[in-house]
Structures are given as C-alpha cells and as structure tokens.
C-alpha positions as CSV (number, residue, x, y, z in Angstrom):
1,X,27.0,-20.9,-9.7
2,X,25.5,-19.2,-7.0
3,X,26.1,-20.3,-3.5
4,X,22.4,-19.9,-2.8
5,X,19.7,-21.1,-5.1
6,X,17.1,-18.3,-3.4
7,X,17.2,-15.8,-0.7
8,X,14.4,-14.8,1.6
9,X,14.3,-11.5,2.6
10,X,12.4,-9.5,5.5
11,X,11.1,-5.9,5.1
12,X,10.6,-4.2,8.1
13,X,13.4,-4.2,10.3
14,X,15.5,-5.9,7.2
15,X,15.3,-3.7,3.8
16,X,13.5,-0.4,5.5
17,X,12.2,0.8,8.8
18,X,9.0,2.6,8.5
19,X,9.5,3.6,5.1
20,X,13.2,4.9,5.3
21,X,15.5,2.3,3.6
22,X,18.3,0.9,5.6
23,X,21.8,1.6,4.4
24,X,23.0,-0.8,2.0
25,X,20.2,-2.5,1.6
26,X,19.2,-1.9,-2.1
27,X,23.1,-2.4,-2.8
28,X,22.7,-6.4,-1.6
29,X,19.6,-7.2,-3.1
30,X,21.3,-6.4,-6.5
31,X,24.3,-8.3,-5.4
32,X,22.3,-11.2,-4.4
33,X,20.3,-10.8,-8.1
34,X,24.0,-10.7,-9.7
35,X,24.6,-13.5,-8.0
36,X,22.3,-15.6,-10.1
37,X,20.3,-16.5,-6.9
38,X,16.2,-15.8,-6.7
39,X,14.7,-13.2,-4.6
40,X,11.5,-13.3,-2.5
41,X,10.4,-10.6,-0.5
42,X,8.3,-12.4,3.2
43,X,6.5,-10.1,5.7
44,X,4.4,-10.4,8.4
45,X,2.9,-7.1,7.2
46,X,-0.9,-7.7,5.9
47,X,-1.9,-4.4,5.8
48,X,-0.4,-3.9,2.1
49,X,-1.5,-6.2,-0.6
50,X,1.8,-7.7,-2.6
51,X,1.2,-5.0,-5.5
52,X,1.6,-2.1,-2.8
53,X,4.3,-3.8,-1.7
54,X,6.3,-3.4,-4.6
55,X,5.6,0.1,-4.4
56,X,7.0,0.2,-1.1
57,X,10.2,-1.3,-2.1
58,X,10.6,0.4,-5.3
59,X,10.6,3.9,-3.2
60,X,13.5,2.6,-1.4
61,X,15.5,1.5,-4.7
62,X,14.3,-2.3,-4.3
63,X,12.6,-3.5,-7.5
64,X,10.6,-6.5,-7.2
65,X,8.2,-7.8,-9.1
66,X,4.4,-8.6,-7.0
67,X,4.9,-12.5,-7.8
68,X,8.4,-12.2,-5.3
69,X,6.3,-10.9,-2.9
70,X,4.7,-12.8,0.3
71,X,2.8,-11.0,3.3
72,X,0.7,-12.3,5.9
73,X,-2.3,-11.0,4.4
74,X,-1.8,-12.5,1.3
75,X,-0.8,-16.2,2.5
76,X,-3.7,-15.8,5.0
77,X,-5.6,-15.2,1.9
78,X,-4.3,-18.0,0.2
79,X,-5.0,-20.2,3.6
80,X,-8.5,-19.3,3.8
81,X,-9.4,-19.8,-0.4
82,X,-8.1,-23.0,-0.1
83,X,-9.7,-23.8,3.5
84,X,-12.7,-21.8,3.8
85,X,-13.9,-20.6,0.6
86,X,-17.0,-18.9,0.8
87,X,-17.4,-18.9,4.5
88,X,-18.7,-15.4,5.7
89,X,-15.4,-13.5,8.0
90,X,-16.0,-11.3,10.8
91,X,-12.2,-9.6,10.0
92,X,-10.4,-7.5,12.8
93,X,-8.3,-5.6,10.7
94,X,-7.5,-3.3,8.1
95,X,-8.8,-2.4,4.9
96,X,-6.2,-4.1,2.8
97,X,-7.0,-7.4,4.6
98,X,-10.8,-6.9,4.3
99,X,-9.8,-6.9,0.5
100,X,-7.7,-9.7,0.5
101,X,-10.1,-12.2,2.2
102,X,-12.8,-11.0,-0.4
103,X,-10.7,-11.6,-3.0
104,X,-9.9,-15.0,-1.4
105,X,-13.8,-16.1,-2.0
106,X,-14.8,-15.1,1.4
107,X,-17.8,-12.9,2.6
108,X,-16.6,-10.3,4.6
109,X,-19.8,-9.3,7.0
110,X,-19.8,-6.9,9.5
111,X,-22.4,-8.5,11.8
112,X,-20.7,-11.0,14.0
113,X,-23.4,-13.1,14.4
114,X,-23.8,-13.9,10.7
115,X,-19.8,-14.8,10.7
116,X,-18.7,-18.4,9.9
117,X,-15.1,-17.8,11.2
118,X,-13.4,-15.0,12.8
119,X,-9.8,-13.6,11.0
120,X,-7.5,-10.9,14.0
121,X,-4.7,-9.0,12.8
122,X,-2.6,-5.6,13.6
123,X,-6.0,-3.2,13.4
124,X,-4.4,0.4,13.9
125,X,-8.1,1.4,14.5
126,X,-8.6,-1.3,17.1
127,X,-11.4,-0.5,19.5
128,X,-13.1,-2.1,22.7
129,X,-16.0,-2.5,20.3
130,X,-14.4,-4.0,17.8
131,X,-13.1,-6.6,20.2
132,X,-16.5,-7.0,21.7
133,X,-17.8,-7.5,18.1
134,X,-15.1,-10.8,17.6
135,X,-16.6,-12.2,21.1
136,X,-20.3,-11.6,19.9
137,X,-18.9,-13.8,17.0
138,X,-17.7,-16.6,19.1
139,X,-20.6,-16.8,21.8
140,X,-22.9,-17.4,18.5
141,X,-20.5,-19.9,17.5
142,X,-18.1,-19.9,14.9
143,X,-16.3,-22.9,13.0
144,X,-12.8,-21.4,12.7
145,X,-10.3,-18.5,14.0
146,X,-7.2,-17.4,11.8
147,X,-4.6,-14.9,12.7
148,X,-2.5,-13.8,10.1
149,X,1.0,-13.5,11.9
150,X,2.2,-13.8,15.5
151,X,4.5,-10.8,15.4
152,X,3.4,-8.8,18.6
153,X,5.7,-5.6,17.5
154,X,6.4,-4.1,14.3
155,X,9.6,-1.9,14.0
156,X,9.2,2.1,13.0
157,X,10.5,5.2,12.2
158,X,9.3,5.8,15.3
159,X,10.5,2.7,17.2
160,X,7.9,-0.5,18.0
161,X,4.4,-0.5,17.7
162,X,1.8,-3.3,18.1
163,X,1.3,-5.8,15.9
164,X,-0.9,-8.4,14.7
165,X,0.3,-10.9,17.2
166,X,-1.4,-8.0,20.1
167,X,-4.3,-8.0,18.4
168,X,-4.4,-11.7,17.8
169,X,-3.6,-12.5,21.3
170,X,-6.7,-10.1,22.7
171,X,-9.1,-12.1,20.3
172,X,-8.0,-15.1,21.7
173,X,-8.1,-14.1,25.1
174,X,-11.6,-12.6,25.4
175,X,-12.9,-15.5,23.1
176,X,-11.4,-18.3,25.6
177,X,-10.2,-20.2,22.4
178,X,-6.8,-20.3,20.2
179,X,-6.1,-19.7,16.8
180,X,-6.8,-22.8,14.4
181,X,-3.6,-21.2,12.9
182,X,-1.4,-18.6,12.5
183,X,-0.3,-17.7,9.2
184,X,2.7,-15.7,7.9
185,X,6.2,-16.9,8.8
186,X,7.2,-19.2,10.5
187,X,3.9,-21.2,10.1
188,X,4.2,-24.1,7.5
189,X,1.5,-23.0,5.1
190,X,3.7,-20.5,4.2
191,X,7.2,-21.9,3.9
192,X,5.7,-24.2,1.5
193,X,3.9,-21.2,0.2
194,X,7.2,-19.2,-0.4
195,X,9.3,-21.9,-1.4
196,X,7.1,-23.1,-4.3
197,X,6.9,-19.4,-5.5
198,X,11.1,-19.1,-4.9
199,X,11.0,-22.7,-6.8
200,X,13.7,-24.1,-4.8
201,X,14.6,-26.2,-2.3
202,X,14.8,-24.9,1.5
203,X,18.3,-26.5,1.9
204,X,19.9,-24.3,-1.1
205,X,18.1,-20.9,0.5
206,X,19.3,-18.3,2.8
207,X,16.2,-16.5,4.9
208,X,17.4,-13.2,6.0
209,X,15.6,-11.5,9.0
210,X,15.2,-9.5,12.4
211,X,13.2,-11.6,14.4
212,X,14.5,-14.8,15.9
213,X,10.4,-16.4,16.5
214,X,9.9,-15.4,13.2
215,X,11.9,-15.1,10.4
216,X,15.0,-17.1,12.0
217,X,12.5,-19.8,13.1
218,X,11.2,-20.1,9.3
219,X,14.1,-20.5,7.8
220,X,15.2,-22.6,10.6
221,X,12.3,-25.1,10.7
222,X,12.8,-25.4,6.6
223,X,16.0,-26.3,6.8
224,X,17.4,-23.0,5.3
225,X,20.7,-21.1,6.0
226,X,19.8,-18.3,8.6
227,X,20.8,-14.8,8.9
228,X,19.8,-12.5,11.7
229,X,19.9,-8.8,11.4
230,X,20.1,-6.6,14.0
231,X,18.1,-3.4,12.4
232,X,15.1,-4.3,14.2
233,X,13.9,-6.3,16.9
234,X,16.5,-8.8,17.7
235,X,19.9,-8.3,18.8
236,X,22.8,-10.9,18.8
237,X,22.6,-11.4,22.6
238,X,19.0,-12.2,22.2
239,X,20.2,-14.8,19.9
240,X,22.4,-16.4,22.2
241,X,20.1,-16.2,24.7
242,X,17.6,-18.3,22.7
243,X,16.9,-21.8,21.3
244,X,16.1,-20.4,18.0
245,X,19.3,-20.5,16.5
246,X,20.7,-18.1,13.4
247,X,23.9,-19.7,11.2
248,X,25.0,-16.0,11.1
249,X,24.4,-12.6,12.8
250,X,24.9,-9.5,11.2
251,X,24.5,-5.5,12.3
252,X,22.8,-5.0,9.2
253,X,21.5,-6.8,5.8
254,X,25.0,-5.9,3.9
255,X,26.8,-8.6,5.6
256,X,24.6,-10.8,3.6
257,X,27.4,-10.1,0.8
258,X,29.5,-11.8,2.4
259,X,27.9,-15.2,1.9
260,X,27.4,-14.9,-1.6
C-alpha cells in the first residue's frame, strides 16, 4: 500500500523552470506512480490549456495524461460554465484563456461595454489600453469579476516575471472593486475540483509545491500533507517566517522520495 493515496504536484518552480526540467524531477514522478499512488499535475498557469500541458511535461520526460492536469485557466473555465454560462467576458488575458472561457459557454466580446463580467489574468501583452478597456467595462456596469489565480510572480529561465496575480491586482485597483473570486490554488473551487479528478480524500494526499500562499496553503486548507520546494519562489526561511505552514521542506522535488 502506498503511503499516499494521491500526490499533487506543481509545475513551474516544482517539475521545470521555464521549460528546463529540474533535476530529478521525472525520476520521482515515476517513483510516486510505482508507488501505486495517483498523480495530478495543479498550476496557476492559464496560458496553456491541460492538452498543451501534457506537451509541456512530456518534453521534460513527465508523461501525464490531460485528465491529471489542472491550471488556472481551466478551473476558471470550469468556475465560470457552471456560474456564468453564457454571460458575454471582457477577458484580460491570453489567447489560450480567450479559448478556454469560449469553450466554457461564455461570449468572449471585445467591446467592454457589451461585457456581462470582467475575467484578469497574467496578459504578457498587457497594455494601458487594455486596462482602460476593463474599467470602461466596470463604469457600464458589470455583474461579476474573476481572476484566475493570485500568483503575482511566475518563476523562469530567466528568473520572476509577473503573473496573473499583477494583472489581477491592477484590474481591481483601477476598477475600485475586488475579485468575486480567485480561482486556481488555493481557492476552494478547485481543491474540490482536483480532488474529485485525483478521487481521493485530501487527508491521504501529499500537495507538493514552491509557494507557501499557494500551493502550501491548498494543500494546507484541504487537510493534505505538505511539501515545500525550494526551486522557485519560496525558501525554507520564508516558511518559518510564515503562518502558512509546510509538514516538510525540501531543496528540490526528489526529497519527495523520501516520503513514499
């Protein structure tokens, strides 16, 4: 028997940075599939649909299949079909989420003032006029606002850049309004979201990731077994410097091993 029923694993910052694979990490995914134990893939990355995704990981020796994947987009996409189903969206954001929010039942417009609700996420195109065109949207008056994930920085080849949580918080700012919510992990949609796809119970699952307000907090707030790496944003300092707490803090995803 496995000591974990499922384990929820980051990407970025956890199983690659930028699109170079951290050491070991294909290694511990196969040892946690030996293992016996289930495998979901959760990132606050909507700019890739769940299919890409796989892609993504399969380049770095990873294969997954698109039903263990979770991003942002996709439970934002989720969120709004089962929410807001054929509301028109004024989306800041990418073309993958554009897709995904059609594909949710939505009309994407481009004219704010025919918009319904306003969707903000990491736009790596994101212009003063496409923030003005999110406040035209709320000054006509929209019924809703969704971000897709509050991660403000996004670990590179490169180093950080901005994420979804910038953009998210500059909507909210120039519209004088918060978020009705913000999807992706550690927001309660999608625990339940992931943990019905994983199809077991929080309490038997290890959530593996480098972000303490993320991907700590989710697996912290279901009631999972925690494991912080530090190959992206979080260190173990910041860890006990904060009241998000991790069961375990590793240098890198390998250590995971040694919990199976």
């Amino acid at each position: 028997m496995p000591n974990f029923d499922g384990v929820v694993f980051d990407v970025d910052g956890t199983i690659l940075r930028g699109t170079t694979p951290i050491p070991g990490a294909a290694e511990t995914v196969r040892a946690v599939r030996e293992s016996g134990a289930r495998v979901a893939f959760v990132t606050n990355n909507p700019t890739r649909t769940p299919a890409s995704y796989v892609e993504k990981l399969a380049d770095a020796g990873v294969p997954a299949a698109a039903e263990e994947v979770v991003t942002s987009g996709s439970a934002t996409a989720a969120f709004l079909a089962s929410e807001h189903a054929g509301d028109a969206a004024f989306v800041v954001g990418e073309r993958g989420l554009h897709e995904q929010v059609a594909d949710a039942g939505l009309r994407v417009v481009s004219e704010p003032p025919a918009a319904d609700g306003v969707v903000a996420s990491i736009d790596r195109e994101f212009t003063y006029d496409r923030l003005a065109g999110a406040l035209r949207a709320f000054e006509r008056g929209v019924d809703w606002f969704v971000g897709t994930d509050p991660d403000r920085t996004i670990p590179t080849d490169e180093g950080l850049v901005p994420g979804s949580g910038a953009v998210v918080e500059s909507v909210a700012a120039v519209a004088e309004r918060r978020p009705d919510a913000v999807l992706g992990k550690p927001h309660p949609f999608t625990r339940d979201l992931v943990f019905d796809r994983l199809g077991c119970d929080p309490a038997d699952a290890l959530v593996v990731g480098d972000r303490l307000d993320t991907d700590v907090a989710f697996g912290e707030r279901a009631g999972a077994t925690t494991v912080l790496v530090e190959t992206g944003v979080a260190t173990r300092a910041d860890a006990a410097a904060s009241d998000v707490t991790p069961d375990h803090v590793f240098a890198a995803v390998t250590g995971v091993r040694d919990l199976l």
